[in-house]
C-alpha positions in Angstrom: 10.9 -4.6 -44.8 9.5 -6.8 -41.9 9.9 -9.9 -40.4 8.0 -13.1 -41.2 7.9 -16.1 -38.8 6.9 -19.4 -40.5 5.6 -22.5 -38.5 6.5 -25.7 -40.5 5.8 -29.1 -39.3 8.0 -32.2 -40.1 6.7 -34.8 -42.2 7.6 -38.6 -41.2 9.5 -39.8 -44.1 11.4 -42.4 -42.7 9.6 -44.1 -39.7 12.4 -45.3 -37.9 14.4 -41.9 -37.8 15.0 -40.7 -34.3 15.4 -37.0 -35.5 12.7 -36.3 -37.9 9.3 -37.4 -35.9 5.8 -36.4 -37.7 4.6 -33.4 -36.2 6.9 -31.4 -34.9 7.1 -27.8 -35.0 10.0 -24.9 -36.7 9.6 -21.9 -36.5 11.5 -20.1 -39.2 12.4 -16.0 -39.0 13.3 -14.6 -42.3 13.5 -10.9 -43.4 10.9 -10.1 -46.3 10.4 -7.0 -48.6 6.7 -6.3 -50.2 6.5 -5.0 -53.3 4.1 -4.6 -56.0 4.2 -6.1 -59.7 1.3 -5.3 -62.2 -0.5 -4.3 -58.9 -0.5 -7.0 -57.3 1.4 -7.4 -53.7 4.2 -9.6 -54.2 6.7 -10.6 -51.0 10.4 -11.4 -51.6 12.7 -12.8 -48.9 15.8 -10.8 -48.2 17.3 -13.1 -45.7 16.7 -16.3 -43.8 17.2 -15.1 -40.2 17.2 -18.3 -38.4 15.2 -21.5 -37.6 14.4 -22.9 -34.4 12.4 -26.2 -32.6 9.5 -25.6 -30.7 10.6 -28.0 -28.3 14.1 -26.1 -27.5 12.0 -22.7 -26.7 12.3 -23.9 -23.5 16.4 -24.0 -23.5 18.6 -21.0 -22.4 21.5 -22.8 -24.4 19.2 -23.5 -27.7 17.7 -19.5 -27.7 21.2 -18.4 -26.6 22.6 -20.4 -30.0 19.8 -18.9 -31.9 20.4 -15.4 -31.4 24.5 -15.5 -31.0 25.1 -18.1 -33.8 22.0 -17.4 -36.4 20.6 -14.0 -35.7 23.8 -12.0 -34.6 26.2 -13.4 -37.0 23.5 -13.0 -40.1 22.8 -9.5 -39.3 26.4 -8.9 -39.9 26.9 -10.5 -43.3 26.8 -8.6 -46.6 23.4 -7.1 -47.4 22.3 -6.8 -44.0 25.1 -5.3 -42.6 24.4 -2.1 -44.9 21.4 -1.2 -43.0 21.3 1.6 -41.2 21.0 0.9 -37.4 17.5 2.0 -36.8 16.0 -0.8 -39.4 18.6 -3.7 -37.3 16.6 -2.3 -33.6 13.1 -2.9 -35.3 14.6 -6.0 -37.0 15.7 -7.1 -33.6 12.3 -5.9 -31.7 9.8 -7.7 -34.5 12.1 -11.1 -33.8 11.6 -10.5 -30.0 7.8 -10.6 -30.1 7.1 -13.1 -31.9 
């Protein structure tokens, strides 16, 4: 099990739209297992972690709201909340370095 950080940039759909500009960057934290099927590797996702904007990095408030709100509270729901503590530190330590 590790953690995979996706970068996703949005896509102007609708020029006029104040909140969805072309370009910008989300990064996306979700918890993935590797497996393999007829030898091949395969990755499924576990859990969706958390998303957030590259340009609230630079917050306190939006990285507060992304660990308390997302992260915390999502490590506590059903099948994550069955893992034993040493797999939530390295959970918690791969999401810190990235």
């Amino acid at each position: 099990m590790f953690v995979r950080w996706r970068e996703r940039k949005s896509v102007d759909k609708q020029p006029d739209h104040q909140l969805w500009k072309a370009g910008k960057v989300t990064y996306s934290a979700e918890l993935v297992e590797s497996y393999r099927l007829s030898g091949k590797p395969r990755q499924k996702v576990l859990a969706f972690l958390g998303s957030i904007k590259q340009s609230e990095l630079s917050s306190v408030t939006n990285r507060y709201y992304f660990w308390h709100q997302l992260v915390t509270k999502r490590m506590k729901e059903y099948p994550l909340r069955t893992l034993p503590p040493e797999q939530h530190r390295a959970i918690f330590e791969a999401l810190q370095h990235c």
